[in-house]
N, C-alpha and C positions, 0 to 999 in steps of 0.2 A: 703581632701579626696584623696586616694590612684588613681595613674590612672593607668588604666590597662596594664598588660604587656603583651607586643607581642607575641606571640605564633608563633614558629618556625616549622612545620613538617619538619623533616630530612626522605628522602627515597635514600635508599642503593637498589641496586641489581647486580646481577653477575649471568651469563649463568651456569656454573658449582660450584663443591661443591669442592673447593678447600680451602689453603690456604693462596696460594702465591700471589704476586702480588696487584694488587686492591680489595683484598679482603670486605666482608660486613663490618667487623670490622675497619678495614684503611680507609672505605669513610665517615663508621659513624663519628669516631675520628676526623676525619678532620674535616667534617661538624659542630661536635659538639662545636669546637674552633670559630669556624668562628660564632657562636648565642651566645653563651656566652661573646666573647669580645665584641657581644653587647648589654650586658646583656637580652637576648630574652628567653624565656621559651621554652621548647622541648618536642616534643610526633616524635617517631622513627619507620620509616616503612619500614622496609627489604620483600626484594626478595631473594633467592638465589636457583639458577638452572632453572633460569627463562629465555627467548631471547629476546632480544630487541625488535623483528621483530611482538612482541605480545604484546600491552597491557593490555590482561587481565590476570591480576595477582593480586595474593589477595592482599599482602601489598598495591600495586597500587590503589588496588577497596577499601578498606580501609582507603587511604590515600583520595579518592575522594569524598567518603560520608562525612568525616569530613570537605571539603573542602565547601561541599552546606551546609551544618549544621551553615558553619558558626565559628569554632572551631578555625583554622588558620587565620595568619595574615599573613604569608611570607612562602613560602615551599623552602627548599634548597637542591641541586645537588653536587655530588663530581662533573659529568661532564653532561654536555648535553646528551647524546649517554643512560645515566643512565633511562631516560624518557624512550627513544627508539630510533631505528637506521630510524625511516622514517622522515622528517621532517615534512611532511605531520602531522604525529601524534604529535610533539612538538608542531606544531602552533596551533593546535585545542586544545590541551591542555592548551597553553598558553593564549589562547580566553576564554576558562574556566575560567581560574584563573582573567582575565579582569574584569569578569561582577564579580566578587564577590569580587575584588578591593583585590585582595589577591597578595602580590610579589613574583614573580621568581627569584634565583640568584643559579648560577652556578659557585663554590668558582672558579676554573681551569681554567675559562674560561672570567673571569670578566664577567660572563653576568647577569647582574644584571638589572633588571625593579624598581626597587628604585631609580633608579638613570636614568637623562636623555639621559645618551649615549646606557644604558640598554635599554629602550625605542625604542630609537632607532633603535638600534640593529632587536629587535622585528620585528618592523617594515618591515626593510629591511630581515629577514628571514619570514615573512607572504609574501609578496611579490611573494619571490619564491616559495614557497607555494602552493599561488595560481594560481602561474606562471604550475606549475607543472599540478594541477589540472584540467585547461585551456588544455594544451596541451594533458593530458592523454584525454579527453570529445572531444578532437576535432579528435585525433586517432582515438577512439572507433568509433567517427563517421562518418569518413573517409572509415572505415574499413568496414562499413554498407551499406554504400554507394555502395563501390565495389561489396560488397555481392549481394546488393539489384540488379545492373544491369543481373545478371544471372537470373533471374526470379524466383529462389530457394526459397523454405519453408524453414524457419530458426528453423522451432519447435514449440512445443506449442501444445494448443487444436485445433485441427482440424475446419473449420467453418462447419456448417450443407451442407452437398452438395459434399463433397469432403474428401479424404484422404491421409495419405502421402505418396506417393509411393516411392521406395529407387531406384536410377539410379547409376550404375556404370561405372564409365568412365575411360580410361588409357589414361596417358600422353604422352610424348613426351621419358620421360625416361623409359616409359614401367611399368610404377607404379602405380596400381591401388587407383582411387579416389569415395568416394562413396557421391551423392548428393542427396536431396530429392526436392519432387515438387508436386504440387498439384495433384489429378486426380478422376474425375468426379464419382459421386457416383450417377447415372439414379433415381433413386427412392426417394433422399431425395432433388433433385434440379429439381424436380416437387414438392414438397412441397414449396421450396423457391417462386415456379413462382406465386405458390398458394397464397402465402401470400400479395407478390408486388401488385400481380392483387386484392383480395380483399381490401387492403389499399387504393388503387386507388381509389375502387368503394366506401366504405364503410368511407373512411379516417377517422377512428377511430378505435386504439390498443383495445380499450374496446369490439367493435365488432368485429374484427376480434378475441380476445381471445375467444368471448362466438362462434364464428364459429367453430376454431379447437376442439374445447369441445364437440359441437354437432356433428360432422364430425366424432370425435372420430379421430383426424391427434393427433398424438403424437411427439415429439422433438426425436434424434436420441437414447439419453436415455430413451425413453420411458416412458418420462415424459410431463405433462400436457402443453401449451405453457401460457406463461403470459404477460404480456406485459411488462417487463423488457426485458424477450428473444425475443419477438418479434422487438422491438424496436432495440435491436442489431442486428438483422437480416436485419431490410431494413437500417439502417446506413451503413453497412458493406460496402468498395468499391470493395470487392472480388467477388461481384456479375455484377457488372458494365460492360459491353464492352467497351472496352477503345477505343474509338476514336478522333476526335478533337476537339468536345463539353465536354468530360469527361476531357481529358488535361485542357482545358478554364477553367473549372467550379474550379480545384482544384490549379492550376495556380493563381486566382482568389483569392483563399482562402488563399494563400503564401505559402501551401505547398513544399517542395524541391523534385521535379522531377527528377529521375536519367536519363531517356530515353527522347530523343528528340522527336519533335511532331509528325514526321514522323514513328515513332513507333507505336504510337497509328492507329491501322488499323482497330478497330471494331470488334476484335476476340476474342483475351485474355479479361482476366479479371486483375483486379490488386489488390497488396498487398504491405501494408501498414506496414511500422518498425518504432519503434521508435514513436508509437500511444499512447500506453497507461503508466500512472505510477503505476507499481504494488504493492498492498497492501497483504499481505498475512490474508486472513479469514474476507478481505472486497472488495468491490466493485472497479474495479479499476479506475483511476480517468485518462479524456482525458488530454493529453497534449495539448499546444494552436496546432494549425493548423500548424503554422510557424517551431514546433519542427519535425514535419512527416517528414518521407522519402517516396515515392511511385514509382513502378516500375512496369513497365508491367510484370505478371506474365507468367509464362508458362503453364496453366489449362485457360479453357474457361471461356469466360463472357456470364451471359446467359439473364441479363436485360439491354436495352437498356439505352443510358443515356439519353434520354429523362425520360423515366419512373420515372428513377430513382433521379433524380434532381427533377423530379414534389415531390414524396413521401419527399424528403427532404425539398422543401419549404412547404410541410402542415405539415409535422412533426415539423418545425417551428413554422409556424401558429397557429400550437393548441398547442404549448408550452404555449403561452401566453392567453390561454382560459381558464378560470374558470369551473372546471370539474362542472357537476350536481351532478352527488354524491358524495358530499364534504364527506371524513372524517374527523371525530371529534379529534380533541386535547385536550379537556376534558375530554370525559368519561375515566374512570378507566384503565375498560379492555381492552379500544383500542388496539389491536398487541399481545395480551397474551388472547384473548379468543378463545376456539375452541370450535366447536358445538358435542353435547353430541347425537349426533342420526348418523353423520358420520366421526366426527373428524373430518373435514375441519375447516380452521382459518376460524371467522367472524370478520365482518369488519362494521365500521359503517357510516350509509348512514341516511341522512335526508329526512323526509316529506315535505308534502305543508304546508304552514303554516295555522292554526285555521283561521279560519271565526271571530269568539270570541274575543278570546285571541291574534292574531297577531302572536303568538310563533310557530316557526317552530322544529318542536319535533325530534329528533334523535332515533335508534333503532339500535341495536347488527343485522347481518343479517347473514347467512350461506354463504359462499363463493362458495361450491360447489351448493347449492339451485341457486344462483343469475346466476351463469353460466349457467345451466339447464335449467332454467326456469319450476325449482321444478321437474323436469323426474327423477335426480337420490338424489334430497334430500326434502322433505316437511315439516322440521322443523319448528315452530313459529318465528317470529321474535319475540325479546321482548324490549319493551322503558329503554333507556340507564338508565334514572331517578330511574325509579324501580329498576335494579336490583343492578346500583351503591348502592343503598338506603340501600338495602340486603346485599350489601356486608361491607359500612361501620359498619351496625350494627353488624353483627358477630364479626367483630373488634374489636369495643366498646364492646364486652359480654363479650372476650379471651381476652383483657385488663385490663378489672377489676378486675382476678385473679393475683396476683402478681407471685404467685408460678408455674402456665404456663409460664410465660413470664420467668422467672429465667430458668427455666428448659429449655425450646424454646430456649433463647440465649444462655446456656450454652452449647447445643446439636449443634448449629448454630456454634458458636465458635470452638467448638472443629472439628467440619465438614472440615470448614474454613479452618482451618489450616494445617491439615492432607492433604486434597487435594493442598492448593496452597503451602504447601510446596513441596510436589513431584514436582509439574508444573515450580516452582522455579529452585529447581535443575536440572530436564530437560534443563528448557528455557536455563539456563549457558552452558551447554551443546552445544546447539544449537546454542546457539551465538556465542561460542567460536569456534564452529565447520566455521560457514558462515566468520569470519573472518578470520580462516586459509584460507580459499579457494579463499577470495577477496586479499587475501596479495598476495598468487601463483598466481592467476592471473593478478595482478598488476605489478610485478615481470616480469613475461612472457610479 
């Protein structure tokens, strides 16, 4: 039995459309001498008018799908630089090629991962690398650091209670410099107070949601509060008077405090960089504690930190309590039903259990009913069983025509494709857009 031959990708690429010099054809040629004397098979992927300082480029994206497919066994380089000019982007690339056991070799350069000085090599260019990486992460953070001693708003959504105000300041050379900073919004940080003090009393997000609902208190969009928003609200340390129990507490926590404890006088309020990691079109996810930066701000704190350490250790506390109205992970509709009398999502919440039977029954419920306590919705509840029951058999009835289901998926299908291919060519777009902007400012 024949054993299989190696597969070479050769990629060529060059900034300009010229002739001279290392042109696409002069690196292929070379390249292509360099597989054949050993004896390797070739699939060829040019760039031309392409920059280094970008790797997304088609032949590249090209050369990379076949790389996870699994197609290549060894990819080869007239020179390194042909990858790209950051090294940053070679080692990550060449981390790629690791996990899929695929070889690097670089004819100009002897840099070859077939071989163990290649290896090597590697090695000691990962190195700096992440030597690179290290130092860029510890700038950036440096650079936050500094920032964060000014007490300055760095941008972003505003917290409820406050806005950005724009300060202009002149230097020493008569140059104007413009900085922003929190400043007290009266009417939406009497909301906040509102809220601390019924958590206090109530220490439960479920009632205080169905309070602001009956209150008619709405969030500064002018939308309902929930207990997602709510939760980010007494979390927040922008509301805290920072004094020398607020210092302890977050001290405590490992935190990195830019201001000494002497700072902390019980006025300001503080703000926190370098909190969260951002997900676009989901939730953001906290950093450990250790990663925060916090600085006394220049805008007022308007809860004490007593208060507010109390709220944080029951926010803990009923982390680890088994809510009463469990929702269900079975039923169907869970998260995709809304109620047909106001449009609110319903949600599903269980009974006591039967007397009888021991089984504790579940039911679809109104979301805006359950807030209310029925004033602005008096819809039925209805048992999960039932209507699941209803809805598989419509299933089963529209299954058992073959010629719906053909038509259905062929309409689905073609849907499909018409939208995520726009979204596709967009998304390229878009990514190629964030990586010019992350390379300038890598760069700077």
């Amino acid at each position: 039995m024949n054993e299989k031959k190696n597969v070479a990708g050769i990629y060529a690429r060059k900034s300009l459309f010229t002739g001279k010099g290392e042109s696409i054809q002069n690196q292929v040629n070379m390249c292509t001498e360099f597989a054949a004397s050993r004896g390797w098979g070739i699939i060829i992927y040019t760039d031309e008018g392409y920059s280094g300082s970008d790797t997304d480029r088609p032949g590249f994206r090209k050369m990379l799908m076949d790389i996870e497919k699994g197609i290549l066994d060894t990819v080869i380089f007239y020179r390194l630089d042909r990858v790209s000019r950051r090294i940053l982007d070679i080692c990550e690339f060449i981390e790629q090629l690791n996990k899929k056991n695929v070889g690097f070799i670089s004819i100009t350069e002897s840099f070859d991962t077939t071989s163990p000085i290649g290896r090597a090599m590697v090695h000691i260019a990962a190195t700096f690398a992440q030597l690179e990486r290290e130092m860029l992460a510890q700038r950036i953070r440096d650079n936050m650091l500094e920032l964060s001693k000014t007490g300055r708003w760095l941008g972003g959504t505003t917290p409820t209670g406050y806005q950005s105000k724009k300060i202009t300041l002149v230097n020493e050379d008569m140059r104007k410099k413009h900085i922003y900073v929190l400043e007290e919004v009266p009417g939406e940080l009497e909301v906040i107070k509102e809220i601390f003090a019924r958590y206090l009393e109530y220490k439960s997000l479920g009632a205080i949601e169905r309070f602001c609902y009956e209150k008619g208190i709405k969030t500064k969009n002018n939308k309902s509060f929930t207990k997602i928003t709510l939760k980010m609200i007494l979390t927040n340390p922008v509301y805290i008077k920072a004094d020398k129990k607020a210092y302890s507490y977050f001290n405590n926590l490992g935190v990195q405090i830019a201001n000494s404890i002497e700072d902390f006088k019980g006025y300001n309020g503080l703000l926190t960089y370098n909190k969260n990691i951002e997900q676009k079109g989901k939730s953001n996810i906290l950093r450990d504690t250790k990663d925060w930066i916090m600085a006394v701000g220049s805008h007022k704190g308007i809860i004490s930190s007593q208060d507010w350490t109390k709220v944080q250790e029951t926010l803990q506390s009923n982390k680890h309590q088994t809510s009463k109205g469990k929702t269900s992970t079975t039923a169907l509709l869970s998260g995709i039903l809304a109620c047909g009398a106001c449009g609110a999502q319903m949600y599903v919440r269980y009974g006591s259990k039967s007397a009888n039977k021991n089984v504790r029954q579940s039911y679809y419920i109104c979301s805006c009913k359950g807030k209310s306590k029925e004033a602005d919705c008096t819809n039925s509840n209805i048992r999960t069983d039932i209507l699941d029951n209803v809805l598989c058999s419509i299933i089963a009835s529209a299954f058992s025509n073959k010629n719906i289901i053909e038509a259905e998926l062929k309409s689905f299908t073609e849907e499909y494709l018409k939208k995520n291919t726009l979204a596709f060519n967009n998304g390229e777009n878009i990514v190629k857009d964030c990586k010019h902007k992350i390379n300038k400012l890598i760069e700077q």
